[in-house]
PQR file with spaces between the fields and no chain letter, atoms N, CA, C, O and H, PARSE charges and radii, in Angstrom:
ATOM       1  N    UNK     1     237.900   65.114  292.820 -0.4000 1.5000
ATOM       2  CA   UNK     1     236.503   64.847  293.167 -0.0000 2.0000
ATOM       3  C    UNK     1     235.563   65.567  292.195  0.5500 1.7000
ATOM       4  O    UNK     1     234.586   64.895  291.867 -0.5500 1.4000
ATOM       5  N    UNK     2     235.649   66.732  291.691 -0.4000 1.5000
ATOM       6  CA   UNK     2     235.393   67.634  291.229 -0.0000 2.0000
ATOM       7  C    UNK     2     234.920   66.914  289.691  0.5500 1.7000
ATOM       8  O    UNK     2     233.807   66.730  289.199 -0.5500 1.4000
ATOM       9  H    UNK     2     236.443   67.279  291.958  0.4000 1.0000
ATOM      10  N    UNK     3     235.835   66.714  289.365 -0.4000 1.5000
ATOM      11  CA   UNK     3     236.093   65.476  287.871 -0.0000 2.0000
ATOM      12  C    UNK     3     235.189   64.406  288.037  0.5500 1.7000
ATOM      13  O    UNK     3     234.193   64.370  287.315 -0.5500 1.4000
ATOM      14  H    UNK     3     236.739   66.864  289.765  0.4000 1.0000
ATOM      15  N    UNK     4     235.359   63.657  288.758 -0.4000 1.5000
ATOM      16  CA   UNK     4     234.307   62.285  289.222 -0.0000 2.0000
ATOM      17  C    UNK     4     233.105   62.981  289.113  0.5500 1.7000
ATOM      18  O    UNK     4     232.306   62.463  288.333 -0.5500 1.4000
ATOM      19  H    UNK     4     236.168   63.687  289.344  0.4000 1.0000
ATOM      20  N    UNK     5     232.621   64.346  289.852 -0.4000 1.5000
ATOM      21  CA   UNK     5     231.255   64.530  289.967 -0.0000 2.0000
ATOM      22  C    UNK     5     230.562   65.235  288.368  0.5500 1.7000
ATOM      23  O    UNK     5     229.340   65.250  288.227 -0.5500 1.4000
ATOM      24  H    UNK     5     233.270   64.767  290.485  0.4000 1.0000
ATOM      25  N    UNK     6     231.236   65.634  287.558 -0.4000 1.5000
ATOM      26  CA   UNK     6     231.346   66.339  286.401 -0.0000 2.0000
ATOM      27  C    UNK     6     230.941   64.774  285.720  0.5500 1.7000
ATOM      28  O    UNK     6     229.800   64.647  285.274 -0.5500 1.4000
ATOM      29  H    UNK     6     232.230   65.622  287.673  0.4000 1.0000
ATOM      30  N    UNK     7     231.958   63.530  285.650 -0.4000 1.5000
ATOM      31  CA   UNK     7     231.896   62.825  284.846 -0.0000 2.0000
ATOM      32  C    UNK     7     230.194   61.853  284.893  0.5500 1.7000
ATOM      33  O    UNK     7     229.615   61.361  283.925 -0.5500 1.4000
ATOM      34  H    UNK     7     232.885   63.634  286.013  0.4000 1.0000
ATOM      35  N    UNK     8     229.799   61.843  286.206 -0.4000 1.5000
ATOM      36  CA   UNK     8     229.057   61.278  286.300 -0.0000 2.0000
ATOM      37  C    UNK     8     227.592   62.170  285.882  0.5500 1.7000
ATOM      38  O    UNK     8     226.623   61.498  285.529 -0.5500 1.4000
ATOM      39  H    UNK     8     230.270   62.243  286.993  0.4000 1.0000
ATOM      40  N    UNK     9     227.494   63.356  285.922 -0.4000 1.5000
ATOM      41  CA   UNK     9     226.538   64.129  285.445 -0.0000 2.0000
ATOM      42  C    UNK     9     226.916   64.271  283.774  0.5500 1.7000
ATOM      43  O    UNK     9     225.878   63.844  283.270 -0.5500 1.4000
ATOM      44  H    UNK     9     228.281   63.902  286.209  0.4000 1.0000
ATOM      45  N    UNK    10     227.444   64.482  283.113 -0.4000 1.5000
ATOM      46  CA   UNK    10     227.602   64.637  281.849 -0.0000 2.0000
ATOM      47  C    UNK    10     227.743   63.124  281.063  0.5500 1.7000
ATOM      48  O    UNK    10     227.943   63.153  279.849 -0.5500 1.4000
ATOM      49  H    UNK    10     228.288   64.830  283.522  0.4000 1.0000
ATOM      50  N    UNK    11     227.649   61.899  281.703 -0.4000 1.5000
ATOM      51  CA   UNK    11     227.815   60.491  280.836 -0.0000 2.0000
ATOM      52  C    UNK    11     226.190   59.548  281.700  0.5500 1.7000
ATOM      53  O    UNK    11     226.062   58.339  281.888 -0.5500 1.4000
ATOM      54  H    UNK    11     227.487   61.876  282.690  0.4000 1.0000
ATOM      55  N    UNK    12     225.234   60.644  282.035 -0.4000 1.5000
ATOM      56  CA   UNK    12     224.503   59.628  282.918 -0.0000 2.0000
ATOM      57  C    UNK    12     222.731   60.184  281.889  0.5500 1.7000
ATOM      58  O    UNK    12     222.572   61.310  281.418 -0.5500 1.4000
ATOM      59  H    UNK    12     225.338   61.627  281.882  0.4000 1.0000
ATOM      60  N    UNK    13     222.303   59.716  281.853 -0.4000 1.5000
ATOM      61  CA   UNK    13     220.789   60.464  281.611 -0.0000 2.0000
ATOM      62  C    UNK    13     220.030   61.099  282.766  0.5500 1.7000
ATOM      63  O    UNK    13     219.136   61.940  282.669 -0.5500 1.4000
ATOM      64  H    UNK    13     222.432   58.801  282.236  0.4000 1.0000
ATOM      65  N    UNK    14     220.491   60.602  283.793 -0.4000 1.5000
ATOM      66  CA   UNK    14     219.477   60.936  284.968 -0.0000 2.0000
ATOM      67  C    UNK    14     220.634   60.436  286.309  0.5500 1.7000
ATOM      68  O    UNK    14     220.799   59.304  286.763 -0.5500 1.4000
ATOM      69  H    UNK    14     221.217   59.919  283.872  0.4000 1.0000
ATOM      70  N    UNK    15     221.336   61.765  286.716 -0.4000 1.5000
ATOM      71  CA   UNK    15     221.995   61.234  287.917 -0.0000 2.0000
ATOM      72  C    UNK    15     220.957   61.963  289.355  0.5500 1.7000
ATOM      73  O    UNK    15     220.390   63.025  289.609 -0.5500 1.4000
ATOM      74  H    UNK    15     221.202   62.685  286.347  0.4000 1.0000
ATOM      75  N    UNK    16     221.161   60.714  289.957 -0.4000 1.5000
ATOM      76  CA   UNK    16     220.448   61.670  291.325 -0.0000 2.0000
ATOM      77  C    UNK    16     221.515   61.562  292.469  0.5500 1.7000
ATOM      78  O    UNK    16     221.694   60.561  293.163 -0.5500 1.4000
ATOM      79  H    UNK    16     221.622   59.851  289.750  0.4000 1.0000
ATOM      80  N    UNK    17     222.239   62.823  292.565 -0.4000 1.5000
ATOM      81  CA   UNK    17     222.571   62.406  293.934 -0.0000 2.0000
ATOM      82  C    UNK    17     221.962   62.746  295.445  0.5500 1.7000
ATOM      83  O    UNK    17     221.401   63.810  295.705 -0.5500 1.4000
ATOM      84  H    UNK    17     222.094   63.636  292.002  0.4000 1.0000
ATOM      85  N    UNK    18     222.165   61.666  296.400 -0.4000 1.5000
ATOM      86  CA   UNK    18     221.281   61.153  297.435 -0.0000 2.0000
ATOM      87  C    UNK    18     222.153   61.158  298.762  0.5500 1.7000
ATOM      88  O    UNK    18     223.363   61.318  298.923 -0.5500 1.4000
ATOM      89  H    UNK    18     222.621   60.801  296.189  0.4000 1.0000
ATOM      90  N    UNK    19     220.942   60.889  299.806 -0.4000 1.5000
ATOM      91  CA   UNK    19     221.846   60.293  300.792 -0.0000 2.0000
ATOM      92  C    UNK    19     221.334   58.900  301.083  0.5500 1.7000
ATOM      93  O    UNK    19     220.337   58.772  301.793 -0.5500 1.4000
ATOM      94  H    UNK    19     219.959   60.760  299.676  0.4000 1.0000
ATOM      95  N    UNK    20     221.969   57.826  300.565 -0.4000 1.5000
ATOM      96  CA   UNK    20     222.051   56.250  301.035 -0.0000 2.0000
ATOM      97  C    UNK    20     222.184   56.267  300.053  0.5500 1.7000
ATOM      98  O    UNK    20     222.852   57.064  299.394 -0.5500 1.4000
ATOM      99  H    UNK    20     222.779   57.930  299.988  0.4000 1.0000
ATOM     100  N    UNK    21     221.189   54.817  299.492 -0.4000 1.5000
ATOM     101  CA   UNK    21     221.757   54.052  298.298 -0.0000 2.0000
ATOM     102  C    UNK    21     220.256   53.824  298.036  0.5500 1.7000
ATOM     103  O    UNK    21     219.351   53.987  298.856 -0.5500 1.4000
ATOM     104  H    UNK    21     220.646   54.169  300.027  0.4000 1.0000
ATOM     105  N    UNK    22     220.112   53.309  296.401 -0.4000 1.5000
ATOM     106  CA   UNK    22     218.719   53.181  296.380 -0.0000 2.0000
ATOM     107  C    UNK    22     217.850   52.078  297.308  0.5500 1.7000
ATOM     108  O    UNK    22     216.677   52.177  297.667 -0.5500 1.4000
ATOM     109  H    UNK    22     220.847   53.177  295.736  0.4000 1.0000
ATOM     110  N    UNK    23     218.975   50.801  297.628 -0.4000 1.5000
ATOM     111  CA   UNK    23     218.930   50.316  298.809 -0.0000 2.0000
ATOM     112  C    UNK    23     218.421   50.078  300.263  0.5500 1.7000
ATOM     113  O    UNK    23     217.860   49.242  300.971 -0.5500 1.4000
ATOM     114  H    UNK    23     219.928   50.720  297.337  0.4000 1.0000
ATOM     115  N    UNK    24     219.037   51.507  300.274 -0.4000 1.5000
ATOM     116  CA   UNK    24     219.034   51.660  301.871 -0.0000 2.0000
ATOM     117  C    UNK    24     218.916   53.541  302.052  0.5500 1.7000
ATOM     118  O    UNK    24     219.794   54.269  302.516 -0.5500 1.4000
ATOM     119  H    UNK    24     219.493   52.186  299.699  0.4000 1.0000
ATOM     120  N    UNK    25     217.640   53.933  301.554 -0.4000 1.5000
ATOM     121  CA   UNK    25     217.833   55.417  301.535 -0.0000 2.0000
ATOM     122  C    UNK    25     217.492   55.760  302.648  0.5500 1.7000
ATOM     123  O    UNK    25     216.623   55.271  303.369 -0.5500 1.4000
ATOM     124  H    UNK    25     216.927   53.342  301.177  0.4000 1.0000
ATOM     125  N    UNK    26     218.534   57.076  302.915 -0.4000 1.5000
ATOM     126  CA   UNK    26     218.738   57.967  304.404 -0.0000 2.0000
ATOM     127  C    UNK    26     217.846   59.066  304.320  0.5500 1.7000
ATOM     128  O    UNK    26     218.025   59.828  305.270 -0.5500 1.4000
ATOM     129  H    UNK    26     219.240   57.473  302.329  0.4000 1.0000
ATOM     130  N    UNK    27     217.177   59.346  303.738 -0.4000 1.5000
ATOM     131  CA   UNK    27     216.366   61.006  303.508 -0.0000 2.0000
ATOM     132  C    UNK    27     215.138   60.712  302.719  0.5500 1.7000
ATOM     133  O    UNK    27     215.062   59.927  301.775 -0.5500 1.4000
ATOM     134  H    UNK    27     217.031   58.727  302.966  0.4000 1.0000
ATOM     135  N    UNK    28     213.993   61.589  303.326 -0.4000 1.5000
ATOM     136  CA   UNK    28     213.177   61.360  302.805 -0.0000 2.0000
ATOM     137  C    UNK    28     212.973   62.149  301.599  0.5500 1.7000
ATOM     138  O    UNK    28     212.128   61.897  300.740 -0.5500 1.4000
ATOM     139  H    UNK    28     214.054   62.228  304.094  0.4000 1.0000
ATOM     140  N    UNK    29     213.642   62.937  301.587 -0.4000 1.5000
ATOM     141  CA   UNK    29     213.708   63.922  300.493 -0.0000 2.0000
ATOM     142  C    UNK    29     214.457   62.961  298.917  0.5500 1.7000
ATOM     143  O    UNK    29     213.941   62.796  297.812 -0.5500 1.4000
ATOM     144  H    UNK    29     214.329   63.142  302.285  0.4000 1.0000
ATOM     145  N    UNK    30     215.372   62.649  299.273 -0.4000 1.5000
ATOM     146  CA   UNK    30     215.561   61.552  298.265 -0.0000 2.0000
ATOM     147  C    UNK    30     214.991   60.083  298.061  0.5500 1.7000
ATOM     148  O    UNK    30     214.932   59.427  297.021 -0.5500 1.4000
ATOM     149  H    UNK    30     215.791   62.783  300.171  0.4000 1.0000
ATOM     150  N    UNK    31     214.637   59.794  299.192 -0.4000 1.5000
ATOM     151  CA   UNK    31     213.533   59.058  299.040 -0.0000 2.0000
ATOM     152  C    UNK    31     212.194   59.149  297.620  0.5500 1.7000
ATOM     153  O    UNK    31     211.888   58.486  296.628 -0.5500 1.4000
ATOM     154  H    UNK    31     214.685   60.327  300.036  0.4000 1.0000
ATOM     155  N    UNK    32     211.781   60.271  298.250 -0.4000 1.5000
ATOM     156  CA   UNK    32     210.529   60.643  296.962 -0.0000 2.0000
ATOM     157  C    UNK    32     211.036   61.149  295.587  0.5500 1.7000
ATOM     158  O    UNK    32     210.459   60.947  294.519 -0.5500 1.4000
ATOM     159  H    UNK    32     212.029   60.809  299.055  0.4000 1.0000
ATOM     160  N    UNK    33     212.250   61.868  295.765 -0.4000 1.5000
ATOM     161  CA   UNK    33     212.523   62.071  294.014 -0.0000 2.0000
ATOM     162  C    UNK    33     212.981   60.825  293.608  0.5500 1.7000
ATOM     163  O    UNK    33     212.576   60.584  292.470 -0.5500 1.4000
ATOM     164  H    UNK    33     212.718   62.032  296.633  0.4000 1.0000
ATOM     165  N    UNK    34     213.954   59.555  294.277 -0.4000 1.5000
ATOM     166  CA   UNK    34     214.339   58.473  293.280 -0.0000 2.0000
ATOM     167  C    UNK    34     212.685   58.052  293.146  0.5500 1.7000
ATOM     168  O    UNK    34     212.265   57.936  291.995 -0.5500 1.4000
ATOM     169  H    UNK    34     214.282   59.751  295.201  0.4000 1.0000
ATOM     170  N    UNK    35     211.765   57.828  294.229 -0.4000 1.5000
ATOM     171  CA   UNK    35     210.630   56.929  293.731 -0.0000 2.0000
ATOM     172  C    UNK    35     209.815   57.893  292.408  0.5500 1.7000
ATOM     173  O    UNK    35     209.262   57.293  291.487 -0.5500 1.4000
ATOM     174  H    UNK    35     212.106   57.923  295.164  0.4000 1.0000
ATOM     175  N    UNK    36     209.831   59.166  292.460 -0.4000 1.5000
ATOM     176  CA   UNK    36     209.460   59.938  291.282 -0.0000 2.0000
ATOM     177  C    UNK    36     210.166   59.595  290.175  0.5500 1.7000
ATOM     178  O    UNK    36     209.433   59.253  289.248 -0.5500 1.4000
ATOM     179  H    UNK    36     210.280   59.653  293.209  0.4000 1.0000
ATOM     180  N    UNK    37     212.012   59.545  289.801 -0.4000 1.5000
ATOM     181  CA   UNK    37     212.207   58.978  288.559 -0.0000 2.0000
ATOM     182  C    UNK    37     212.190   57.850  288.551  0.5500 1.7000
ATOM     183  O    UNK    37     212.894   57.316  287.694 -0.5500 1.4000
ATOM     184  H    UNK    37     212.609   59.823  290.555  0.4000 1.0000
ATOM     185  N    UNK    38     211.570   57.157  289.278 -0.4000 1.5000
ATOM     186  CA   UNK    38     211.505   55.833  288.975 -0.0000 2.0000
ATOM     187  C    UNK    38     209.856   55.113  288.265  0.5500 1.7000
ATOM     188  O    UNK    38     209.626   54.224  287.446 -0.5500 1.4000
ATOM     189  H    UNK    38     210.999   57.590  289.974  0.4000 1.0000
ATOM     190  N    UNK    39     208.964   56.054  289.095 -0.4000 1.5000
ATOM     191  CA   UNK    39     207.884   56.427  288.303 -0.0000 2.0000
ATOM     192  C    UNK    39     207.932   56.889  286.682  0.5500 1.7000
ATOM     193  O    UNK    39     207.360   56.118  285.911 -0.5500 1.4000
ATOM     194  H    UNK    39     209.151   56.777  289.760  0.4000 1.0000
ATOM     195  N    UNK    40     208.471   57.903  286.191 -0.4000 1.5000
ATOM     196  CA   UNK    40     208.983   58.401  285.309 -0.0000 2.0000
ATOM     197  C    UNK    40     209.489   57.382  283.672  0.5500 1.7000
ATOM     198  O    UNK    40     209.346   57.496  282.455 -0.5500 1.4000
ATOM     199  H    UNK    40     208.935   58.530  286.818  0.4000 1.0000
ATOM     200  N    UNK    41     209.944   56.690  284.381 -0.4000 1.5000
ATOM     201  CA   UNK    41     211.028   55.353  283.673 -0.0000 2.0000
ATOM     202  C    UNK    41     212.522   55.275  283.662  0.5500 1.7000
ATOM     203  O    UNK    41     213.313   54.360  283.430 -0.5500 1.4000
ATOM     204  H    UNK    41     210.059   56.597  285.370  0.4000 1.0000
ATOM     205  N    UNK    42     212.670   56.752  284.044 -0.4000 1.5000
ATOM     206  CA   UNK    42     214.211   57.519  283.995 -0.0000 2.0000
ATOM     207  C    UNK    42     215.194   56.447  284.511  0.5500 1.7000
ATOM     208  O    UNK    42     214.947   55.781  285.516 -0.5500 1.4000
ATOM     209  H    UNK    42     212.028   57.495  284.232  0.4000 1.0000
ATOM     210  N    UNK    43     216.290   56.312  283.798 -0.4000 1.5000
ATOM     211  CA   UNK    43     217.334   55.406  283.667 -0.0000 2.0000
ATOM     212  C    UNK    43     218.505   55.959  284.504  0.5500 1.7000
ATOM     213  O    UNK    43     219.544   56.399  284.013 -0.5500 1.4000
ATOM     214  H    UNK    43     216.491   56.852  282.982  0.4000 1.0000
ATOM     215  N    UNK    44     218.173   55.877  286.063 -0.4000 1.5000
ATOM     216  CA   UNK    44     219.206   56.849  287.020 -0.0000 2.0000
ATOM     217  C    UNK    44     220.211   56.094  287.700  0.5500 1.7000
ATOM     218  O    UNK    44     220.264   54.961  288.178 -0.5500 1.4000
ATOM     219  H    UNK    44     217.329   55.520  286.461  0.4000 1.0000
ATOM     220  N    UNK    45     221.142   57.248  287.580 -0.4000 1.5000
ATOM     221  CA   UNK    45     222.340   56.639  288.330 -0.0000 2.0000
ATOM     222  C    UNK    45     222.465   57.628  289.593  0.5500 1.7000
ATOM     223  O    UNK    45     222.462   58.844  289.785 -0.5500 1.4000
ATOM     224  H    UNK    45     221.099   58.169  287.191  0.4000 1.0000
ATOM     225  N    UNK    46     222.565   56.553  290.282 -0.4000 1.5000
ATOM     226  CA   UNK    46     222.848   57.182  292.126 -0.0000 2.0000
ATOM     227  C    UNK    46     224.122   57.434  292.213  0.5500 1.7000
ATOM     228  O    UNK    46     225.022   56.896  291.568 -0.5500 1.4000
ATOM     229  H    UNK    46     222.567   55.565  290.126  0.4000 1.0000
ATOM     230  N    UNK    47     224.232   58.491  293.242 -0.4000 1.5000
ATOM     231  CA   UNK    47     225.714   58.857  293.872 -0.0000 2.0000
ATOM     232  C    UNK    47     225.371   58.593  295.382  0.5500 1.7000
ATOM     233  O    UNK    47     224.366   59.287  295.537 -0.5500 1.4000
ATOM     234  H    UNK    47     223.501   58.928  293.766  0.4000 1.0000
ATOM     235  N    UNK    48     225.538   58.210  296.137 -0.4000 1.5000
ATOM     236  CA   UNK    48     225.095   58.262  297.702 -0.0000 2.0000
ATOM     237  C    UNK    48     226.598   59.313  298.209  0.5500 1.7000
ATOM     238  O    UNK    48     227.790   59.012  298.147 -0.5500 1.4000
ATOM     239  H    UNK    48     226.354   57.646  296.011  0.4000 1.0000
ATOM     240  N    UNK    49     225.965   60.549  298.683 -0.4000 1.5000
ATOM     241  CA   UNK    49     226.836   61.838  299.181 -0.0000 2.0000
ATOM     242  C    UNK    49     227.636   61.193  300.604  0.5500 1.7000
ATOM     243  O    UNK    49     228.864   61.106  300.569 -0.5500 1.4000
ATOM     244  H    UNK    49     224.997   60.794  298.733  0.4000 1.0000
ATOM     245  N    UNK    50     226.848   60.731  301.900 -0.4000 1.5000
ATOM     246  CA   UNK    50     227.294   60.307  302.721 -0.0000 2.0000
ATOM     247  C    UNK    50     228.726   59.818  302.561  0.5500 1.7000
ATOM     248  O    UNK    50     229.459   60.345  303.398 -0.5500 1.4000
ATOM     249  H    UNK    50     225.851   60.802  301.928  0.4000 1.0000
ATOM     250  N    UNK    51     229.263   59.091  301.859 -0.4000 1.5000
ATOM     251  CA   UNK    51     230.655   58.059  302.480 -0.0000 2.0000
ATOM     252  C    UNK    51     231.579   59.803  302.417  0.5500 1.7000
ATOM     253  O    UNK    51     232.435   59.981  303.284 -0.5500 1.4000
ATOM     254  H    UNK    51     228.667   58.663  301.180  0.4000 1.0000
ATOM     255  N    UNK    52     231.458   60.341  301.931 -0.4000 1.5000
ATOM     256  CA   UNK    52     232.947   61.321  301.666 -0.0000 2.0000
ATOM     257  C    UNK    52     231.961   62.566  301.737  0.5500 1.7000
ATOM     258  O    UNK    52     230.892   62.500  301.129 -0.5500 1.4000
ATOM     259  H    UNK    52     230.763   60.196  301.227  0.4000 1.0000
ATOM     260  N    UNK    53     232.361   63.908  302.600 -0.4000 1.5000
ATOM     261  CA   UNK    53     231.834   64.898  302.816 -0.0000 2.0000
ATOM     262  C    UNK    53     232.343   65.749  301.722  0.5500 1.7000
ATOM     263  O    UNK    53     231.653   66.768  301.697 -0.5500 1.4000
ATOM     264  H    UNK    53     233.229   63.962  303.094  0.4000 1.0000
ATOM     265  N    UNK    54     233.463   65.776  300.597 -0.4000 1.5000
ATOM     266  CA   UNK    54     233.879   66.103  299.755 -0.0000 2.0000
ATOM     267  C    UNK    54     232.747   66.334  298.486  0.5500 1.7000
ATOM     268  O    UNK    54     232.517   67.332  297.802 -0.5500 1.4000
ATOM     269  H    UNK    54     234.023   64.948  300.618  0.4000 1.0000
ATOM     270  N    UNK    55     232.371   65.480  298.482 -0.4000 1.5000
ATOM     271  CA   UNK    55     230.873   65.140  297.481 -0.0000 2.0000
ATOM     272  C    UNK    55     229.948   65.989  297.004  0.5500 1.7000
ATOM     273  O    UNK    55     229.392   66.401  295.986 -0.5500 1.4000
ATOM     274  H    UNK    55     232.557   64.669  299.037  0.4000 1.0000
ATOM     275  N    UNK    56     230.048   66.108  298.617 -0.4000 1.5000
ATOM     276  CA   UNK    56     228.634   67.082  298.640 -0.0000 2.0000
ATOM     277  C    UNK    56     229.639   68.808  298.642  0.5500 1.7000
ATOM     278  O    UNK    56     229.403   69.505  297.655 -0.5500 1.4000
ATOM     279  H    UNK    56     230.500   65.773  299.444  0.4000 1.0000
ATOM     280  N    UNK    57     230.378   69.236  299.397 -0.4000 1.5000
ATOM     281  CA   UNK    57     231.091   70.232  299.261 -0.0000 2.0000
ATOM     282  C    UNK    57     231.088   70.706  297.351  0.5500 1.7000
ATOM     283  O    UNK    57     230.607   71.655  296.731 -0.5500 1.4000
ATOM     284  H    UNK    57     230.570   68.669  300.198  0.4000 1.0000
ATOM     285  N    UNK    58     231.984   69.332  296.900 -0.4000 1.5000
ATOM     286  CA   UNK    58     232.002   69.646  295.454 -0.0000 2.0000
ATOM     287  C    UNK    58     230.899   69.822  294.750  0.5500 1.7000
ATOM     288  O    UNK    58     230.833   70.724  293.916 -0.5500 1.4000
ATOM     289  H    UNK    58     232.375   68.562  297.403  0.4000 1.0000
ATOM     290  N    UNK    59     229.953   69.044  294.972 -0.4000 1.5000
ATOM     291  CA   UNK    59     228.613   68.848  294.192 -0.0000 2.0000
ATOM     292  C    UNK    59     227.632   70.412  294.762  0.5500 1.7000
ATOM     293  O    UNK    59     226.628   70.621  294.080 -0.5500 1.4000
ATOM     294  H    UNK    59     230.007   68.310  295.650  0.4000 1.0000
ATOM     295  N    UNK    60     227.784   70.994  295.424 -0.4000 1.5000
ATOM     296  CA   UNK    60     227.215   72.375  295.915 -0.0000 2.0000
ATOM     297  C    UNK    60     228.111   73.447  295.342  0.5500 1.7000
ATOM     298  O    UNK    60     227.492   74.416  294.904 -0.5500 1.4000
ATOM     299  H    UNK    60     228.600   70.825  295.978  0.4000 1.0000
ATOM     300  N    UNK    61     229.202   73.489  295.261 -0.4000 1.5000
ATOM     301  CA   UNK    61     230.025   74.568  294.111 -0.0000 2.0000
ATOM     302  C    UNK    61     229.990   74.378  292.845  0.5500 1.7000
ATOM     303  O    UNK    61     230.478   75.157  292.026 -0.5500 1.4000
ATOM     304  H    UNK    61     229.705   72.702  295.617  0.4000 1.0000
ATOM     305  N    UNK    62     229.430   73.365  292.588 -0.4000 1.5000
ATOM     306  CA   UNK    62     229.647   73.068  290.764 -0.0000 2.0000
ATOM     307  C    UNK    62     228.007   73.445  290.793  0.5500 1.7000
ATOM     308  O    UNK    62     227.711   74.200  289.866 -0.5500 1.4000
ATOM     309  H    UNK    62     229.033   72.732  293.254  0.4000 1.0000
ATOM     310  N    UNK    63     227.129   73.158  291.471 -0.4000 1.5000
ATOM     311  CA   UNK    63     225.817   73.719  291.152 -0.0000 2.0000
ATOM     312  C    UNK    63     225.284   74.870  291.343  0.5500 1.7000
ATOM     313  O    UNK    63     224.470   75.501  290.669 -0.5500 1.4000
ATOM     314  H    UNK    63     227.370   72.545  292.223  0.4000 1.0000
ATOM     315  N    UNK    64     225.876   75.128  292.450 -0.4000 1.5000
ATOM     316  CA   UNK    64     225.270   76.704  293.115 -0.0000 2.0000
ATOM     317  C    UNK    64     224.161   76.365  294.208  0.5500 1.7000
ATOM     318  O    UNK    64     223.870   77.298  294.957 -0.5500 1.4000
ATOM     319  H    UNK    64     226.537   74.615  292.997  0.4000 1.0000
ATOM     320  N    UNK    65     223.355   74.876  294.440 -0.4000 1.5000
ATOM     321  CA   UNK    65     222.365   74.567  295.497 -0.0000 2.0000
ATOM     322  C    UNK    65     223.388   73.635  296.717  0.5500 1.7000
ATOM     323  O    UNK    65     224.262   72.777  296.588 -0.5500 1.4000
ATOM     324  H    UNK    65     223.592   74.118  293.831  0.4000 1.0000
ATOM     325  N    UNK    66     222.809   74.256  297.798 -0.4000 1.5000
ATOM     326  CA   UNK    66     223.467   73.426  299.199 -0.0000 2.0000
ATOM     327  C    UNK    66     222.879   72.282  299.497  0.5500 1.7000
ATOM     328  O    UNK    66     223.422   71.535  300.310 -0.5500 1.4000
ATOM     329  H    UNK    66     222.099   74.952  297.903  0.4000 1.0000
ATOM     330  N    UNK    67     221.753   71.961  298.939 -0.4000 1.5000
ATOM     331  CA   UNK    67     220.653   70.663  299.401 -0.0000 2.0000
ATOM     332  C    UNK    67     221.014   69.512  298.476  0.5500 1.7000
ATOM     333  O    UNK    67     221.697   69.508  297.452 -0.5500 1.4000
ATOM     334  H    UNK    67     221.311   72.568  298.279  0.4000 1.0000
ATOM     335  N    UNK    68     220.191   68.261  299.289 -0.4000 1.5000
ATOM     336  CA   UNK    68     220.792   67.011  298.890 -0.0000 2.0000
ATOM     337  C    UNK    68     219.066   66.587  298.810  0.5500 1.7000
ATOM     338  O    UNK    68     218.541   66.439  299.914 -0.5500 1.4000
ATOM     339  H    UNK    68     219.636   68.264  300.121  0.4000 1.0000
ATOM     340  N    UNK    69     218.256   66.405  297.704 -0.4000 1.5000
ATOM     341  CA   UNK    69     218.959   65.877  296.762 -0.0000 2.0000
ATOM     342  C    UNK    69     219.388   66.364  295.672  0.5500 1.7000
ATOM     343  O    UNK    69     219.573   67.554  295.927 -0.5500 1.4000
ATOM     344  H    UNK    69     218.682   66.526  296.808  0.4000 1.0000
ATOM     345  N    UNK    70     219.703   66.147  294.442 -0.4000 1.5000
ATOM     346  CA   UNK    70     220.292   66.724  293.559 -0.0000 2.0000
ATOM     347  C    UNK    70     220.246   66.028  292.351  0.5500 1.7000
ATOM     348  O    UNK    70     220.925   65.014  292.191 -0.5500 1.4000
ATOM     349  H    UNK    70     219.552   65.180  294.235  0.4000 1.0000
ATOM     350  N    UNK    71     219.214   66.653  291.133 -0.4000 1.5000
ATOM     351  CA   UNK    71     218.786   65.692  289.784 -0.0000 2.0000
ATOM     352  C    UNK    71     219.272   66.401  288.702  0.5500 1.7000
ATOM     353  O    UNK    71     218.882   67.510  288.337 -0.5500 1.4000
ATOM     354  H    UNK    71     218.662   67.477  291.263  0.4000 1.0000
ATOM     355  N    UNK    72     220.315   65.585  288.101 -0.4000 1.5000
ATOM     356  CA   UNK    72     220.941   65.858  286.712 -0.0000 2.0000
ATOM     357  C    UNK    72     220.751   65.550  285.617  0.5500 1.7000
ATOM     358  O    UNK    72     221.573   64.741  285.187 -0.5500 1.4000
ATOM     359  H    UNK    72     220.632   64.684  288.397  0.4000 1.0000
ATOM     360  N    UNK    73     219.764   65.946  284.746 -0.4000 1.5000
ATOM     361  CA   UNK    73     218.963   65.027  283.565 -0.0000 2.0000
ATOM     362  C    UNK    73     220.239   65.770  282.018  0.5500 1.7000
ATOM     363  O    UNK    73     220.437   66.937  281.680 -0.5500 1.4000
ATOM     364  H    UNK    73     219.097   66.603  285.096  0.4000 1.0000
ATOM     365  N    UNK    74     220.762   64.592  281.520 -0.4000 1.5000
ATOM     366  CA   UNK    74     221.677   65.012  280.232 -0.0000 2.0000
ATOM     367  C    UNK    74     222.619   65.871  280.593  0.5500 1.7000
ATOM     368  O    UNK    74     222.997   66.438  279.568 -0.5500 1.4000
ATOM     369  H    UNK    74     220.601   63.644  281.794  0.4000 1.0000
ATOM     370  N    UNK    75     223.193   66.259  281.520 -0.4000 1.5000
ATOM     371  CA   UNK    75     224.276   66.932  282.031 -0.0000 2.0000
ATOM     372  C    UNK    75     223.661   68.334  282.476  0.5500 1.7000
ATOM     373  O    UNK    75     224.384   69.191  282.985 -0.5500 1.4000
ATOM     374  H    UNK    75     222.886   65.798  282.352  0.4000 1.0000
């Protein structure tokens, strides 16, 4: 998991990870940062944390922050 979350921050310009999908977003907190890089022009790739609690576990030890959301600009 660890790998997946590494790969997607280091091959993305702008990863945000979220809870939903840009779709169908669950939080308002990610709510306003995707509509902020989207304002922006930023070319983002979503992770939606929800399906696997692993995600977010991994994605909070590789960063050092417990909160969701989470913006990765160039790795």
């Amino acid at each position: 998991m660890r790998n997946q979350i590494q790969d997607v921050i280091e091959t993305s310009d702008v990863a945000l990870f979220m809870k939903g999908t840009p779709q169908f977003v669950m939080c308002g907190n990610s709510q306003r940062a995707l509509d902020a890089l989207r304002r922006a022009g930023a070319p983002v790739t979503t992770v939606d944390i929800l399906p696997d609690p692993r995600i977010r576990q991994e994605l909070s030890a590789l960063s050092g922050w417990p909160t969701i959301p989470q913006v990765f600009v160039r790795g």
